[in-house]
C-alpha positions as CSV (number, residue, x, y, z in Angstrom):
1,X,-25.8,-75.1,143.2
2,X,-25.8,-78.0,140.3
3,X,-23.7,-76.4,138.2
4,X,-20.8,-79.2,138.3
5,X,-23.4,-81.8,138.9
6,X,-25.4,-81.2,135.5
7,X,-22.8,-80.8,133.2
8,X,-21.5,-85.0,135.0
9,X,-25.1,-85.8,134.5
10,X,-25.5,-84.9,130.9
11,X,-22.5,-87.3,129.9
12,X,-24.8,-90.0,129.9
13,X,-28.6,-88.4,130.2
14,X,-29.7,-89.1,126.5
15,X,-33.0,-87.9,124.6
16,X,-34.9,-90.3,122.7
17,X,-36.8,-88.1,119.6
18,X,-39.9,-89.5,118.9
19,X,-41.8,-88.6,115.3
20,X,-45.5,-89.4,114.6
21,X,-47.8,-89.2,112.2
22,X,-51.8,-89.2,112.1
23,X,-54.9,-90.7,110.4
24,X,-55.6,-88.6,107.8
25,X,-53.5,-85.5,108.3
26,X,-49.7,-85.1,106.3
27,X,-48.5,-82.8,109.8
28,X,-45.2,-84.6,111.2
29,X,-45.5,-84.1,115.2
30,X,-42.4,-84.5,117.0
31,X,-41.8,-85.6,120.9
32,X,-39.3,-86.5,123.3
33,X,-38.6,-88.7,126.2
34,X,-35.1,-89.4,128.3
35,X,-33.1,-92.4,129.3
36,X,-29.8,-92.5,131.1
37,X,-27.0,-95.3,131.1
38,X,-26.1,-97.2,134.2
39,X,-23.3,-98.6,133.0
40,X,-20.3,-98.7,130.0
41,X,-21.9,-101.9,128.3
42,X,-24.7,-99.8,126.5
43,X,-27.1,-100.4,129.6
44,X,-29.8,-97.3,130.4
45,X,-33.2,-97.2,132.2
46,X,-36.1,-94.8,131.1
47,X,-39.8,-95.1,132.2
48,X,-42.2,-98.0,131.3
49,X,-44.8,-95.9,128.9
50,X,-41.6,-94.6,127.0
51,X,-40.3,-97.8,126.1
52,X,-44.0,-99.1,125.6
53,X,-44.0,-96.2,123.2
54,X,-41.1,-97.9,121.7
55,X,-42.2,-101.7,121.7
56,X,-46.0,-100.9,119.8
57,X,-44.4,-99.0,117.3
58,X,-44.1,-101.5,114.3
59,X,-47.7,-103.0,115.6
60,X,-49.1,-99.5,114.8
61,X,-47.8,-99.0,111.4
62,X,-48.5,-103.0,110.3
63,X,-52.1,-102.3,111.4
64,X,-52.3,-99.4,109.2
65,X,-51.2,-101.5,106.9
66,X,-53.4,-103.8,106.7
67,X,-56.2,-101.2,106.6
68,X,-54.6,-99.7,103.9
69,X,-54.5,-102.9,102.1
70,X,-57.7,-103.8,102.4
71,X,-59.3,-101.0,101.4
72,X,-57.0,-100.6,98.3
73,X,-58.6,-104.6,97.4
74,X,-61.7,-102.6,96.6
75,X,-60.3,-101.1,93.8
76,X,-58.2,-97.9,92.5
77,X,-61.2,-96.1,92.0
78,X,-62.2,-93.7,94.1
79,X,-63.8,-95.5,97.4
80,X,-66.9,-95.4,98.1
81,X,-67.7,-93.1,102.2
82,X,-70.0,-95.3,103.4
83,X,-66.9,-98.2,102.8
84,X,-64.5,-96.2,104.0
85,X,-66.3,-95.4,107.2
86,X,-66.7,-99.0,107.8
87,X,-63.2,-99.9,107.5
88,X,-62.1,-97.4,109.8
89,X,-64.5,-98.4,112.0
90,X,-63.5,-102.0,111.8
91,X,-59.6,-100.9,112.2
92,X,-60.6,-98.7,114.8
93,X,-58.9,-95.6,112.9
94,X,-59.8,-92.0,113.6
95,X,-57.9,-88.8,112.7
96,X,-56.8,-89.1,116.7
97,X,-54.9,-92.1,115.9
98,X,-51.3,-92.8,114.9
99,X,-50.2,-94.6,111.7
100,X,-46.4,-94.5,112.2
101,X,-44.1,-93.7,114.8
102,X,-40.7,-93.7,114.5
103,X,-37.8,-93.1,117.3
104,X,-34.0,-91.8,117.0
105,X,-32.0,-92.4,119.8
106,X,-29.6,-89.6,119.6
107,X,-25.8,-89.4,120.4
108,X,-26.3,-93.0,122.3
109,X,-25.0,-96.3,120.6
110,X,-24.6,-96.3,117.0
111,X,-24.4,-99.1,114.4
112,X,-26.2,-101.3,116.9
113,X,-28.0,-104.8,115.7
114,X,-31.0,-104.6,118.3
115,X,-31.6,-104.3,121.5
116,X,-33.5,-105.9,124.3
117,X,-36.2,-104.4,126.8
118,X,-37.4,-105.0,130.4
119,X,-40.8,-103.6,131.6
120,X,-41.0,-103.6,135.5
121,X,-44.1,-105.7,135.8
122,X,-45.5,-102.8,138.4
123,X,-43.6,-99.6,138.4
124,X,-43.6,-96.9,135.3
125,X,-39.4,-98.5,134.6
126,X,-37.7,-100.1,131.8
127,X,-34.4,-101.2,131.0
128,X,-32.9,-101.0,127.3
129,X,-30.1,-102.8,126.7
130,X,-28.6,-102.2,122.9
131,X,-26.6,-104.6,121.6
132,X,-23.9,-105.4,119.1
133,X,-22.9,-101.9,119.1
134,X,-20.2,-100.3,116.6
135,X,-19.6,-97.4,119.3
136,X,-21.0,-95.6,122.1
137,X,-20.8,-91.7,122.2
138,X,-22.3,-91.3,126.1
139,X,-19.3,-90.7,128.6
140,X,-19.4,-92.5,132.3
141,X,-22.8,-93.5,133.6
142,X,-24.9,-93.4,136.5
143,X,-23.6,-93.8,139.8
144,X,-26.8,-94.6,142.5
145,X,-27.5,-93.8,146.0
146,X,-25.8,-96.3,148.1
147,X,-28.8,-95.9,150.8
148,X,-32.2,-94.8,149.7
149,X,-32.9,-94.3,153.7
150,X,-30.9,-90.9,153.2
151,X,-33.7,-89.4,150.8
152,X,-35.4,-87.5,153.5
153,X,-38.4,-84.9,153.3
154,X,-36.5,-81.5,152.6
155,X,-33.6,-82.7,150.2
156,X,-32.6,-80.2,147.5
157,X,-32.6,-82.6,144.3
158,X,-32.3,-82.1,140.6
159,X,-33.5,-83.5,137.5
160,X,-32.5,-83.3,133.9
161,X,-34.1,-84.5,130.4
162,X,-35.2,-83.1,127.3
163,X,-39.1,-81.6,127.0
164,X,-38.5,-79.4,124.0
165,X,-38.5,-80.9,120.8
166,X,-36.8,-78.5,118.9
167,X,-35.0,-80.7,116.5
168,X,-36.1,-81.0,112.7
169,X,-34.0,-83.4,110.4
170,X,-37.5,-85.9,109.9
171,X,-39.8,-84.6,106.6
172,X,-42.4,-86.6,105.0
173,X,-41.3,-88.5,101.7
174,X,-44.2,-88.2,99.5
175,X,-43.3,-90.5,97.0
176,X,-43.6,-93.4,100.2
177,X,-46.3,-91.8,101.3
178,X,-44.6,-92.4,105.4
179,X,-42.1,-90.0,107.3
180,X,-38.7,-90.3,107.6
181,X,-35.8,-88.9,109.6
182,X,-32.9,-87.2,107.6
183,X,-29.3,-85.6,107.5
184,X,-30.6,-82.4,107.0
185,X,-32.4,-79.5,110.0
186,X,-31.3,-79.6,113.6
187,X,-30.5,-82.9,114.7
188,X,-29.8,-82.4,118.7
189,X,-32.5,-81.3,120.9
190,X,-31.3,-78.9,124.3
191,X,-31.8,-80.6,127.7
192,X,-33.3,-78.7,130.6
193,X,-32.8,-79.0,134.5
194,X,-35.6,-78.4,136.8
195,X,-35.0,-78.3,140.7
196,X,-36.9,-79.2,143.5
197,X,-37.1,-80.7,147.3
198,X,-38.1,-83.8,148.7
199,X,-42.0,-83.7,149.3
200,X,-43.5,-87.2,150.7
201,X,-42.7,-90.6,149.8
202,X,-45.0,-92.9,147.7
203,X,-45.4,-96.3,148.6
204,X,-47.9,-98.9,147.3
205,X,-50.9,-100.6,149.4
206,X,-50.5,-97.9,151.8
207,X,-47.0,-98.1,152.3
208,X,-47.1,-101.9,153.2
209,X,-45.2,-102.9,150.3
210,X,-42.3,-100.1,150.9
211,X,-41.6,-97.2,149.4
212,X,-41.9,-96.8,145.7
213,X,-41.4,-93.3,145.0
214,X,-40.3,-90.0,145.3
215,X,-42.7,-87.1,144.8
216,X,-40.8,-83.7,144.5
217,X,-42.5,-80.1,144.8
218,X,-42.3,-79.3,141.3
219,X,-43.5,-80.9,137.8
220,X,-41.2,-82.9,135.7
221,X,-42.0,-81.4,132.3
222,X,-43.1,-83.7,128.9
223,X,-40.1,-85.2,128.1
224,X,-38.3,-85.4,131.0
225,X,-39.5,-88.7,131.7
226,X,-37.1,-91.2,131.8
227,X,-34.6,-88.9,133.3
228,X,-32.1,-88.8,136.6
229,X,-32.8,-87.4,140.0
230,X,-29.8,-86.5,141.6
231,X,-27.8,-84.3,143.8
232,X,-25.3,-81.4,144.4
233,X,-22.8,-84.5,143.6
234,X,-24.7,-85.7,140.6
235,X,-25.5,-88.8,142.4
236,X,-28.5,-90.2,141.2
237,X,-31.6,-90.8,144.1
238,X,-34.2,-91.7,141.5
239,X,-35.8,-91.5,137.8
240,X,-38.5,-88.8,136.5
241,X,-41.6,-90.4,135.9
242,X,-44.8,-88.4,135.9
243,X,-46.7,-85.6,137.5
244,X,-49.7,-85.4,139.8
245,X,-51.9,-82.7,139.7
246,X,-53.1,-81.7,143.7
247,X,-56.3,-79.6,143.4
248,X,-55.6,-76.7,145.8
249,X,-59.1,-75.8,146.5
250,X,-58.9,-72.1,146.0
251,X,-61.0,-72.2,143.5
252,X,-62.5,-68.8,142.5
253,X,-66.0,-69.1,140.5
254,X,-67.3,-66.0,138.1
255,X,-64.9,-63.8,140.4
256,X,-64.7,-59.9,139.4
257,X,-61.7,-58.3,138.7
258,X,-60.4,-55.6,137.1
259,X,-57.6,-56.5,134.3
260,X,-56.1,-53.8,131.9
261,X,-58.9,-51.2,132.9
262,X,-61.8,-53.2,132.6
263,X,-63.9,-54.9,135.1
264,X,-63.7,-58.9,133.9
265,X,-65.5,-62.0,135.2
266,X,-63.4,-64.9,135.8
267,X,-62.9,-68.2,137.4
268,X,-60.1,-70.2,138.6
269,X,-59.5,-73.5,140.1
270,X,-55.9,-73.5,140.4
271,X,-53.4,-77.0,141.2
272,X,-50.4,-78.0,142.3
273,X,-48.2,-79.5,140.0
274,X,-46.0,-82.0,141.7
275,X,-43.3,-84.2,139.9
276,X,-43.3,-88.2,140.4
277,X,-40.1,-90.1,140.4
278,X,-39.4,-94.0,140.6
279,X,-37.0,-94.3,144.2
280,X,-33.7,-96.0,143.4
281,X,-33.9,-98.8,145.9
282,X,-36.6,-99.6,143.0
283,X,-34.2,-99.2,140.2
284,X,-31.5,-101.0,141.6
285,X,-33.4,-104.1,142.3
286,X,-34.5,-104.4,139.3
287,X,-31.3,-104.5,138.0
288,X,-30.0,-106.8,140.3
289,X,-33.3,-109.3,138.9
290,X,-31.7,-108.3,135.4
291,X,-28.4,-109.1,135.9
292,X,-27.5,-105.9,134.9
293,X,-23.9,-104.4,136.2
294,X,-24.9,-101.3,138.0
295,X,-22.6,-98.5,140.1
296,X,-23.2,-96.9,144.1
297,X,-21.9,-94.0,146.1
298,X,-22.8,-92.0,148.5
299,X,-24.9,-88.9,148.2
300,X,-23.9,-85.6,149.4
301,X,-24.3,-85.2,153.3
302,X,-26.3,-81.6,152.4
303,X,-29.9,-80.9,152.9
């Protein structure tokens, strides 16, 4: 059914690997998000808590920093736990919070100088523009919905990203004491589609201010966020986001049943996992505020 769409998709559908390290701990965690380019000048969108993710990343390691600093200034003796306690409290540091981050953005742009992003100022989109590029290694980009009237309640849509980090070229560098990505391990991550239909449209201030959204009957996974929704013709009707959990209210409380032989008490309160995406009409203005060259067709004229 996607078959041919996917594999146009995935020509410029990118993962961004995420690495992270916490307070206290020498574990390296690894995550990923998605972005996709909208055009050939090194132009892609993901979601706004991805590139925040992004922007906060140098903030978070100089205030570790300076924690680290400071409590070194005491001394290189061994410090003292009542001092130590008091620091962290004053840095607000905890073995739940991240001291580095660091992001790859993998089989993108390469050689580029910097690059420039736009947070939506209300919806969960971003816009990363990369500049000064030695050379781009993402084929075609995006082509959008020419009329987001056409997403109607029922349409069979699509969305690819990446929610398995399965790559492993980062190690920590003990003599720097701070992680690191390197040449060595698995270096690309696999991407994963996920299917759906059309479930109700989300609109702010009860749908006075238009339609915002998309939701779609199934989750978009971790990871996927930041990727296309699109059709049988790989046009793209909107951008993973989130997912909403809809209590289902079959709950079952201290229930008996019988599992493997044996008479068990159990309880459920099961949900319905339902996948959030920004609506293109949304995307494409933004754009248009950016400046930002951007293509349109017309979706397919199945359900």
């Amino acid at each position: 059914m996607f078959v041919d769409a996917i594999e146009k998709v995935d020509q410029f559908t990118r993962p961004i690997h995420f690495i992270a390290r916490y307070y206290g701990g020498s574990d390296i965690i690894p995550g990923t998000a998605t972005l996709f380019f909208v055009n050939e000048e090194g132009c892609a969108i993901t979601c706004r808590h991805v590139a925040e993710h992004l922007l906060q990343a140098e903030a978070i390691y100089a205030h570790y920093l300076k924690f680290k600093t400071e409590l070194r200034s005491y001394g290189s003796g061994r410090v003292s736990d009542a001092l130590r306690t008091r620091l962290e409290d004053q840095y607000k540091i905890n073995k739940e919070t991240a001291i580095r981050v660091r992001s790859n953005f993998v089989n993108s742009v390469s050689g580029f100088k910097r690059f420039t992003i736009h947070l939506h100022a209300s919806q969960d989109l971003a816009i990363i523009q990369f500049h000064d590029y030695e050379a781009k290694h993402y084929q075609g980009h995006a082509y959008f919905l020419r009329d987001g009237r056409h997403i109607r309640q029922g349409k069979y849509l699509c969305r690819l990203g990446y929610p398995f980090p399965e790559f492993t070229n980062y190690r920590l560098n003990q003599q720097l004491d701070d992680i690191e990505w390197t040449n060595e391990g698995r270096i690309n991550t696999p991407n994963f589609p996920i299917d759906g239909i059309v479930t109700r449209h989300i609109g702010e201030n009860g749908g006075q201010s238009g339609i915002t959204g998309i939701e779609m009957s199934t989750p978009g996974l971790r990871g996927q966020s930041g990727g296309p929704l699109f059709d049988r013709a790989g046009v793209v009707y909107g951008m993973q986001s989130a997912t909403r959990h809809l209590h289902l209210g079959f709950d079952q409380t201290n229930r008996e049943v019988i599992s493997e032989g044996l008479k068990r008490r159990v309880s459920n309160y099961p949900f319905l996992n339902v996948g959030l995406c920004v609506h293109v009409d949304v995307i494409k203005n933004f754009l248009r505020e950016k400046n930002i060259r951007f293509y349109e067709a017309d979706g397919d004229t199945g359900a």
